[in-house]
C-alpha positions in Angstrom: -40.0 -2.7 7.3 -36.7 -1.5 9.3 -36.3 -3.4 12.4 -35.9 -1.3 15.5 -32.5 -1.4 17.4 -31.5 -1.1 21.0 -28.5 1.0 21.9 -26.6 1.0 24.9 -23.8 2.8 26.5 -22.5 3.2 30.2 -19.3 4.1 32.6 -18.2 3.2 36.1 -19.5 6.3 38.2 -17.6 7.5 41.3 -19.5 6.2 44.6 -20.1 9.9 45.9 -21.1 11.7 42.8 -23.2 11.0 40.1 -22.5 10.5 36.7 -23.2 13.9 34.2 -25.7 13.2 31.8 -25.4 13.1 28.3 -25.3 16.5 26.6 -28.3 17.2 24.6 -26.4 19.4 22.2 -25.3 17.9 19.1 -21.8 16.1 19.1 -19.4 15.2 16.2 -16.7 12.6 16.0 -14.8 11.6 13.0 -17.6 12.4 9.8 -20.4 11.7 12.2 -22.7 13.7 14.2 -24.6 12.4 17.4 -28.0 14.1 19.5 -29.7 12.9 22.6 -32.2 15.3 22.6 -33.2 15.3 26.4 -36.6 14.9 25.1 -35.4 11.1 24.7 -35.1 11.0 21.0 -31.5 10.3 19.4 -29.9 10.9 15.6 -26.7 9.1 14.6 -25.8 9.7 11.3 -22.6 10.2 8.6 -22.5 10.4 5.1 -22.1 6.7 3.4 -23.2 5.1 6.7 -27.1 4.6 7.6 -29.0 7.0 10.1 -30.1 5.0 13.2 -32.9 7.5 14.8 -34.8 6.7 17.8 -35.4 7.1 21.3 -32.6 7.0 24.6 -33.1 6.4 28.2 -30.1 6.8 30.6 -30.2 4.4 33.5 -27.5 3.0 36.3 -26.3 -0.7 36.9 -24.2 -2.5 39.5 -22.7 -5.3 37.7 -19.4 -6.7 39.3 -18.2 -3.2 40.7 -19.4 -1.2 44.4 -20.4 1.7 42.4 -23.0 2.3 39.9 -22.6 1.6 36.3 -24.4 4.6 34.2 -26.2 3.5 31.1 -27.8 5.0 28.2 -30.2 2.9 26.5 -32.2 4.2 22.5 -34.2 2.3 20.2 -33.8 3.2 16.8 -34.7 2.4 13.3 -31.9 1.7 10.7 -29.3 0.0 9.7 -28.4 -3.7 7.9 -30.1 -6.6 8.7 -28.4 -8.2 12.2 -29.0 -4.4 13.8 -32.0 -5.5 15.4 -30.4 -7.0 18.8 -29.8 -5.3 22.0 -26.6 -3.1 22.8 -25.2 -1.6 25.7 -22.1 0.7 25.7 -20.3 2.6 28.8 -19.7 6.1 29.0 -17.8 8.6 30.2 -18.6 12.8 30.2 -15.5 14.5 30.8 -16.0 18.4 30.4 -17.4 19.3 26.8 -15.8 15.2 25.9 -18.2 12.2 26.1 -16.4 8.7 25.5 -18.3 5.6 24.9 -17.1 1.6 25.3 -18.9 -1.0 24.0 -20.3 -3.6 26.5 -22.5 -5.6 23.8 -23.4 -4.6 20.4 -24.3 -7.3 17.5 -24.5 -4.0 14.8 -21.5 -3.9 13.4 -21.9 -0.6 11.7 -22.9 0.9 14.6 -20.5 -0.6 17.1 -17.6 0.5 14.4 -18.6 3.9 15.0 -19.3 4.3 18.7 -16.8 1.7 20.3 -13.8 3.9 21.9 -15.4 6.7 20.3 -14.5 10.9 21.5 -17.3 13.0 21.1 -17.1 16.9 21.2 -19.7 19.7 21.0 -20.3 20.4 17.5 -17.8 23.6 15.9 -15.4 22.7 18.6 -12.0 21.7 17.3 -9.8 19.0 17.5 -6.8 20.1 19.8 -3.2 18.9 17.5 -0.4 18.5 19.5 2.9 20.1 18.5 4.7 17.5 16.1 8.1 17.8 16.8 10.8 16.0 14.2 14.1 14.9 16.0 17.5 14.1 14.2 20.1 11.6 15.7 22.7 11.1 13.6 25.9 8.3 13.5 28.3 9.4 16.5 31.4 10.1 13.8 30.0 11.0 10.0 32.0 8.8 7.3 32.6 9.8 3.8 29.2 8.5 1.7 30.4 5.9 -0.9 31.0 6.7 -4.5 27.8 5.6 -6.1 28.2 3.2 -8.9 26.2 3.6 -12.2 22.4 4.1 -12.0 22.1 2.3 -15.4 19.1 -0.1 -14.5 18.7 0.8 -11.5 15.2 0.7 -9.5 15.4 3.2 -6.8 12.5 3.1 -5.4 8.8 2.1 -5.4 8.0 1.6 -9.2 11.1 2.7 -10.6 12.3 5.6 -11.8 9.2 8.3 -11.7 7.2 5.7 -10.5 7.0 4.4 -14.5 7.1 0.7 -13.5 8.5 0.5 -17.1 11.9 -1.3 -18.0 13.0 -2.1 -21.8 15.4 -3.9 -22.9 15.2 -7.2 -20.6 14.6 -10.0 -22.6 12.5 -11.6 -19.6 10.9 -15.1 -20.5 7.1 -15.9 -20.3 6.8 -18.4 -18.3 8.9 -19.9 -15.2 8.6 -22.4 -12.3 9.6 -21.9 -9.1 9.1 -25.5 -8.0 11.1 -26.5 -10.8 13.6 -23.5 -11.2 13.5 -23.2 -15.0 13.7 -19.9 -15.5 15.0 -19.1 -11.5 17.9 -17.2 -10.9 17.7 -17.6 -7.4 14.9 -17.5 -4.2 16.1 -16.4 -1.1 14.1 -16.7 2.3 13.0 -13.6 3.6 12.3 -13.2 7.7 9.2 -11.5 8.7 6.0 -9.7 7.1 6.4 -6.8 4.6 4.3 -5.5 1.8 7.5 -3.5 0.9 8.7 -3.8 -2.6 12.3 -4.4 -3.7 14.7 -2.0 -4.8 18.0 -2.2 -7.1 21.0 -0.5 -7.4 24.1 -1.8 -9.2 25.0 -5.5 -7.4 22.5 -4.5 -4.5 19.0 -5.2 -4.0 17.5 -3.8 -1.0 14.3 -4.8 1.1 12.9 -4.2 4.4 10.9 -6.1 6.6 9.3 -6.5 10.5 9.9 -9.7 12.2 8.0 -10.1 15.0 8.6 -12.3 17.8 4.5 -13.6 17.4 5.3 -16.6 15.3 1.7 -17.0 14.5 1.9 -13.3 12.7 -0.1 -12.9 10.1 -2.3 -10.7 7.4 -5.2 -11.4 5.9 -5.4 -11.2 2.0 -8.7 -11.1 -0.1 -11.6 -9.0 -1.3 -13.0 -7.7 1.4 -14.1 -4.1 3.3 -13.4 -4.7 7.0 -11.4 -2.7 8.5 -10.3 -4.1 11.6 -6.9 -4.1 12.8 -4.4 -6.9 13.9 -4.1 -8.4 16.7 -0.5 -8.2 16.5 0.9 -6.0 19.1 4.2 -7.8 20.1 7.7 -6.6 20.0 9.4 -6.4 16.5 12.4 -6.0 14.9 12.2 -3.4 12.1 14.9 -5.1 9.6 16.6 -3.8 6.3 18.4 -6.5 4.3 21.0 -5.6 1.3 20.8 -9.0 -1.2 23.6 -9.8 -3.4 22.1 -9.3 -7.1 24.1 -12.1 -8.9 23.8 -15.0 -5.7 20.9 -13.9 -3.9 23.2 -14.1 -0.9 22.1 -11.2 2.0 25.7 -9.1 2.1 24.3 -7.4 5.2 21.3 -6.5 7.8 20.5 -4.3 9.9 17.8 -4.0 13.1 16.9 -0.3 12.2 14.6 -0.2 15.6 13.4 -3.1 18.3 9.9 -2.5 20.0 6.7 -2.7 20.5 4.7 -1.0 17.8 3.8 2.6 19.0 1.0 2.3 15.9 -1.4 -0.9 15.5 -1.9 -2.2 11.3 -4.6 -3.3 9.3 -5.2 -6.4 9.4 -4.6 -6.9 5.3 -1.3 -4.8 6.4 1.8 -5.4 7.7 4.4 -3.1 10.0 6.8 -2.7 6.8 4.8 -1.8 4.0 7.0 0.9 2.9 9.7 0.4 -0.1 12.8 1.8 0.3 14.5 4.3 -1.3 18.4 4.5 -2.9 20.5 7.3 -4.6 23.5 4.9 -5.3 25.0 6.2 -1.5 22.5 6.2 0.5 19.5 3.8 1.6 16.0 5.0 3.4 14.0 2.8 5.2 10.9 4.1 6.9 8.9 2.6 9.4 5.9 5.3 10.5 5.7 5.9 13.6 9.0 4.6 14.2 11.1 6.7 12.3 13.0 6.8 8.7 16.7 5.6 9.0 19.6 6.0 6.8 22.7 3.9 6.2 24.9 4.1 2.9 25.1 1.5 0.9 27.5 -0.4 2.6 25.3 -1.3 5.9 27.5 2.0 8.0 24.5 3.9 9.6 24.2 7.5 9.0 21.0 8.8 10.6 17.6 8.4 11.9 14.6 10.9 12.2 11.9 11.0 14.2 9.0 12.3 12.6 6.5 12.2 15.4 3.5 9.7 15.4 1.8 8.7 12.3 -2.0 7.9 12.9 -3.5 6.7 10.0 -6.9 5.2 9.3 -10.3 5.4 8.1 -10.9 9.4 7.7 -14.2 9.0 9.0 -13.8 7.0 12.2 -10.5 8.1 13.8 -10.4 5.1 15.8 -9.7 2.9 13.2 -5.7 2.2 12.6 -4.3 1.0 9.8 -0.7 2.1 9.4 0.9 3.8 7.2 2.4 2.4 3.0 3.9 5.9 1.4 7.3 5.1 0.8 9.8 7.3 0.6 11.6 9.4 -2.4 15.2 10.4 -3.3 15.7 13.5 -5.4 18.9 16.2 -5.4 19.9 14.8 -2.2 16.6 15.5 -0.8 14.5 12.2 1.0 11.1 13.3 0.3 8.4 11.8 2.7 4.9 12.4 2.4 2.7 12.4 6.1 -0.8 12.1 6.0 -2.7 11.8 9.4 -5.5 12.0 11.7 -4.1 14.9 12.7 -2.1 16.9 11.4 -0.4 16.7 7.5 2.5 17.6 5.9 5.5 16.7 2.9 8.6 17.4 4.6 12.7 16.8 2.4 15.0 15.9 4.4 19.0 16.4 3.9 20.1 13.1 2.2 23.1 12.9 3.9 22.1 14.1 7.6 18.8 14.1 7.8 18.0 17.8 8.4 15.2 19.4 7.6 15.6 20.9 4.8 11.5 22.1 3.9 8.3 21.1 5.2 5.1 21.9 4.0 1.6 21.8 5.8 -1.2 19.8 4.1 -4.8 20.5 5.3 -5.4 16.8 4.1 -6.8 13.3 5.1 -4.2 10.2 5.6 -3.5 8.7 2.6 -1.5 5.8 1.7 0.1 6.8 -1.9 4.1 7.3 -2.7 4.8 10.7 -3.7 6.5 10.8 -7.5 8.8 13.1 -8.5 9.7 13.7 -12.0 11.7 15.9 -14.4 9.4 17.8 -16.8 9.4 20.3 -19.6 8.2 22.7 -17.3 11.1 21.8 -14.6 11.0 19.4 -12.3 8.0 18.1 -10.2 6.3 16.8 -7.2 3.4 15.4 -7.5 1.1 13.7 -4.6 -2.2 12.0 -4.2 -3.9 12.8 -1.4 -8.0 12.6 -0.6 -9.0 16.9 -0.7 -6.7 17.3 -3.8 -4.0 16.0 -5.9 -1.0 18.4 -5.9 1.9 19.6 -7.4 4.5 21.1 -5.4 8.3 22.5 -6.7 10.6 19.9 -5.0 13.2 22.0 -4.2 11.5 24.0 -2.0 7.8 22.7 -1.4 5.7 25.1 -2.6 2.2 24.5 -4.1 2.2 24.8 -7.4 -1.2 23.8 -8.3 -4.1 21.4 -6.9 -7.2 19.9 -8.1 -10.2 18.2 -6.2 -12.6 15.4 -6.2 -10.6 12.4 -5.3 -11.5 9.9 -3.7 -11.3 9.9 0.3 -9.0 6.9 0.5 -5.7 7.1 -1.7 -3.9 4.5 -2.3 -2.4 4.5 -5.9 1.0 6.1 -6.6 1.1 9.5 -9.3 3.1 8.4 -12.5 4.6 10.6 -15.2 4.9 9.5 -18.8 4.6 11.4 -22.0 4.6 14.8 -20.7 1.6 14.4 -18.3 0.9 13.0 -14.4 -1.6 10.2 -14.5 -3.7 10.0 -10.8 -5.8 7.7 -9.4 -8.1 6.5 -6.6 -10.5 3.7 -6.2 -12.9 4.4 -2.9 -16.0 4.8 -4.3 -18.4 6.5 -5.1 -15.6 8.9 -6.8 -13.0 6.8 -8.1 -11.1 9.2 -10.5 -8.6 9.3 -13.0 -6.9 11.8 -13.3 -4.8 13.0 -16.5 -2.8 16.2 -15.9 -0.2 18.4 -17.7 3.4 18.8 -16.3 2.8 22.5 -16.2 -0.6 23.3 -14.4 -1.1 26.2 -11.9 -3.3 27.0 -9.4 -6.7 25.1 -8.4 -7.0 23.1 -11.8 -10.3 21.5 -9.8 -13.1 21.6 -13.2 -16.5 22.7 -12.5 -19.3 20.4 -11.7 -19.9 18.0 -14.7 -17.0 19.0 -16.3 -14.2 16.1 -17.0 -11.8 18.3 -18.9 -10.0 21.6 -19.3 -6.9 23.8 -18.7 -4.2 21.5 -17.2 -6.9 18.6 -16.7 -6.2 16.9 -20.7 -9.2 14.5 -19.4 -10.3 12.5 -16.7 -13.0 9.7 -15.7 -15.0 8.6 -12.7 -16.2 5.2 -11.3 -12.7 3.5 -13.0 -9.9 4.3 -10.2 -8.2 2.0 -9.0 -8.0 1.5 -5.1 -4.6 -0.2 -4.6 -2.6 -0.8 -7.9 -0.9 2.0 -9.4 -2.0 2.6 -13.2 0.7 2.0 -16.0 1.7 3.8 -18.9 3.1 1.5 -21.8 4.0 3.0 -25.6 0.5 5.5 -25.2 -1.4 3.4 -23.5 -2.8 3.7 -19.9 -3.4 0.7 -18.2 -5.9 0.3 -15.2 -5.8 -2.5 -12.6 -8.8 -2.7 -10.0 -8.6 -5.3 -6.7 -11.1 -7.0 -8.4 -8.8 -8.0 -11.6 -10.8 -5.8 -14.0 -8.1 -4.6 -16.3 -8.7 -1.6 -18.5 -6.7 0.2 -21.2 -7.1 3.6 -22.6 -5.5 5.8 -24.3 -3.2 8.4 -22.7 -3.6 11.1 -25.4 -7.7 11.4 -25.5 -9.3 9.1 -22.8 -10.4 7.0 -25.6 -11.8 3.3 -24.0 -9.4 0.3 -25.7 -10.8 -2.5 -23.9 -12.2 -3.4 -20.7 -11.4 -7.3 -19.3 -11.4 -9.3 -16.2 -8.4 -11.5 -16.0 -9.2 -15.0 -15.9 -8.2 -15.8 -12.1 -8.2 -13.1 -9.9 -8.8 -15.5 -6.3 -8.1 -13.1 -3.5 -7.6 -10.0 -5.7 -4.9 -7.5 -6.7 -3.1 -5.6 -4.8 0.5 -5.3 -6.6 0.8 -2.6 -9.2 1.4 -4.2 -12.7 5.4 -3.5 -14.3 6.1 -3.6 -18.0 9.1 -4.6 -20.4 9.4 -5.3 -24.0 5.7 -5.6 -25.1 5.0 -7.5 -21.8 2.6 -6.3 -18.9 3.3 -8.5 -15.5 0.6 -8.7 -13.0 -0.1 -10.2 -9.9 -2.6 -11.8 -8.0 -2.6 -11.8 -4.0 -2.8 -15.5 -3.8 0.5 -15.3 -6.2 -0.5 -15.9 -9.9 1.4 -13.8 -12.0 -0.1 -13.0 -15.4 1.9 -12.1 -18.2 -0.4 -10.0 -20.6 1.0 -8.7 -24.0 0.9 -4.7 -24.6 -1.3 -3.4 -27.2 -4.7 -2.6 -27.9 -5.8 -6.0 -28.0 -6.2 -7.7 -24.8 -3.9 -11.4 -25.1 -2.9 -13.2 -22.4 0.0 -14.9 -23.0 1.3 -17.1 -20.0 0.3 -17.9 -16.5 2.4 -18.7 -13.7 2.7 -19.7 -10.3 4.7 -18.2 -7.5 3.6 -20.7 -4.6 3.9 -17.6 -2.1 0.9 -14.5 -1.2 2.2 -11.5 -3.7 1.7 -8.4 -2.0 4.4 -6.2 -3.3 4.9 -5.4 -7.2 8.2 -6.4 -8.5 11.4 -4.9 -9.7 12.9 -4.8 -13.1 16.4 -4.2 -13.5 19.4 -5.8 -15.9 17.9 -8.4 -17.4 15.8 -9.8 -14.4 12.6 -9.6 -12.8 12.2 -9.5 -8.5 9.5 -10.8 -7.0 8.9 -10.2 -3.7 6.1 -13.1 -2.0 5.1 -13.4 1.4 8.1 -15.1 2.5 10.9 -15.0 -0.6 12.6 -12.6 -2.9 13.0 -14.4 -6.5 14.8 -13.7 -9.2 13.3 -14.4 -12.8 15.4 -14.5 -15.7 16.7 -16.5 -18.5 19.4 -19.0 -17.7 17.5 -20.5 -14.7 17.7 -24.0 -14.8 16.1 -25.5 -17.8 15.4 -22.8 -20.6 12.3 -22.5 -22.3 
């Protein structure tokens, strides 16, 4: 039997007036939908989340205050086991708005939804506030450097076209860090980031937030909550150029100092964005605090404000976690994709000022994926992943070139491009997709229902998405990573199941995207375990080995060497590192 429930909610009412009821009308906020019928029965419900129905009363209190506390009190049925105590929330009716603050509440469910919740009449919209997008660039504009060679370079999250693919390295199996056989170098990193390296001739560039909280921290492992952390204290928003033979940092730069406009999830952290390099210039963005550009040198060049950047869980908007999309260079154009509470969008901006050069509007929830652009047979593409649809845009211009539904509504994973087709997927259930499309779709591609095939979709699969690693595409085969260290391969050209295996450790899970090179897949672990799996059809693992370091961020392949990026190091893998196996 469901145990009944006690709700509660209440606000400090002015000493000459009294309190306005709540309204008897339904009221929505986020994906939920809210009556207190003035009969005294109540209906909270959401899709995913259980239905709590019951009875309100609305009553007043004085509790450490001259004036009267108003309080709404409902017993209701539903809900997990612990949602049987007592709860009591203030409120606040403000026009057509009613606001509610939780004073006790032991259902967490339930408290997740209605704690600092905004509620509004049902079919009345959401007001947006004008996003405005301001430029400041370097006082005198220098001549960009001359870019050196892109051969092996990594310019960005995953590499070129987001592949994660680099032949031709001659990496070893196994290292130690403790040791250093096999260790080019490891130097200390300040600060949290989730960011992942990037390389460009003799540079390597990284970003990071040190905060003046010493005790700053994020919380790795399997898990669903999605609180945010606690820390809100002033920062330094840092990019670091490294010195690709020595390790040595050649230069940093505090891009911004503050106070986080935004807060993080806790399993976040305030630079979880790679940067992005053409050879001249480097991006670094920060969310709510702006993208800034320097050349490769360290000589600033501009900054852009691109407005706030609230994004959460799509259902209750008072959940913050930050944003992870990373930036893109292409033609000169920094591509950025902005998915929000709000109001979306995927704007390019001038390389080397920072103007505006298009921006498209997205009618989409946040999302959390890089976008990928890639050169195709049918001309050169944009593709992003994004919870209402997947998308293809031109990148030269921004316009939608085709779109196709039933993702998941979180997005996480990055789009790739290998053998003539985009490979997307997502991992919040109950969808979790993958999507294989060709380079030249048009239009809404979206299949009818029960349909896993046709047109521009070459095939796709539910329930397998992954939810933070982006997949991989090795000689044919695509390769799936989920948290949970369940590793599948299939292959590219028909959908065809290979295998299906759980890696042998997984400990707190997987959250870095798995790289490949020379018949080699590298993955790893949170708790910093990297696996070293051989490509192929038949699932061998080869060697194990341990960082010593959290591994949030998926490495870097470039010129014979392997970066690492742990919780508080950048490492350099190769052969030659003290003793050689």
């Amino acid at each position: 039997m469901i145990p009944s429930l006690l709700l509660v909610a209440a606000l400090a009412a002015p000493a000459a007036h009294q309190p306005p009821p709540l309204p008897s009308s339904p009221m929505v906020f986020g994906a939920f939908t809210a009556t207190f019928d003035s009969s005294g029965t109540v209906t909270l419900q959401g899709q995913g989340w259980p239905t709590f129905r019951g009875t309100w009363k609305d009553t007043k209190e004085t509790k450490d205050t001259k004036e009267p506390v108003r309080i709404v009190e409902l017993i209701t049925t539903g809900g997990p086991a612990g949602c049987d105590k007592p709860a009591r929330y203030g409120y606040t009716v403000a026009g057509t708005r009613v606001t509610f603050t939780v004073v006790a509440d032991a259902c967490v469910p339930r408290r997740m939804v209605l704690d600092r919740s905004e509620w509004r009449p049902a079919g009345e919209s959401v007001p947006v506030a004008e996003r405005r997008i301001v430029r400041t660039a370097a006082p005198r504009a220098r001549p960009l450097p001359r870019p050196s060679s892109a051969a092996g370079s990594w310019p960005s999250f995953r590499g070129p076209q987001a592949s994660g693919v680099a032949d031709g390295l001659n990496l070893p199996d196994r290292w130690d860090v403790a040791t250093g056989d096999n260790v080019l170098w490891r130097t200390p990193i300040p600060g949290l980031a989730h960011s992942s390296p990037i390389v460009w001739g003799d540079r390597i560039f990284v970003t990071s937030a040190v905060s003046t909280n010493a005790s700053a921290s994020f919380r790795p492992g399997l898990y669903g909550d999605g609180d945010a952390s606690d820390d809100r204290s002033t920062q330094k928003w840092m990019l670091y150029a490294i010195d690709r033979k020595t390790g040595r940092i050649a230069w940093e730069r505090v891009c911004v100092e503050g106070v986080p406009i935004d807060k993080r999830h806790i399993k976040s952290t305030y630079a979880s964005a790679t940067p992005a390099t053409d050879g001249r210039t480097v991006v670094a963005l920060f969310g709510s605090e702006g993208i800034y550009a320097y050349d490769v040198n360290g000589t600033f060049r501009w900054k852009v404000d691109l407005g706030r950047m609230n994004m959460g869980a799509y259902d209750i908007p008072t959940y913050e976690w930050g944003p992870a999309s990373s930036p893109v260079l292409w033609n000169d154009l920094v591509i950025v994709q902005v998915d929000t509470q709000a109001d979306s969008f995927i704007v390019a901006l001038k390389a080397a000022t920072g103007d505006v050069a298009w921006k498209t509007p997205r009618a989409e929830l946040p999302s959390w994926g890089t976008p990928t652009v890639a050169a195709t047979a049918a001309g050169p593409r944009l593709v992003t992943n994004a919870a209402n649809y997947v998308r293809g845009y031109d990148p030269g211009t921004g316009r939608e070139l085709w779109k196709l539904g039933g993702s998941s509504k979180i997005t996480a994973p990055t789009p790739i491009f290998a053998d003539g087709v985009f490979v997307v997927a997502s991992g919040r259930a109950p969808e979790r997709p993958i999507f294989v499309v060709r380079a030249d779709a048009q239009g809404d591609i979206t299949p009818p229902a029960g349909q896993t095939s046709g047109g521009a979709l070459v095939w796709s699969r539910t329930g397998r998405g992954s939810y933070m690693p982006t997949p991989l595409v090795y000689r044919g085969i695509l390769y799936v990573l989920a948290n949970n260290g369940v590793f599948d391969a299939y292959d590219l050209a028909t959908g065809e199941e290979i295998y299906r295996e759980r890696l042998a450790k997984v400990g707190s899970g997987f959250s870095a995207s798995p790289v490949a090179a020379d018949g080699r897949i590298y993955l790893s672990n949170e708790d910093g375990d990297m696996f070293v799996v051989e490509a192929g059809r038949t699932f061998r693992q080869v060697a194990e080995n341990g960082m010593g370091e959290l591994i949030m961020a998926s490495p870097a392949l470039s010129n014979g060497v392997m970066y690492v990026r742990t919780a508080k190091s950048l490492v350099a893998i190769g052969r030659g590192g003290g003793r050689q196996q």
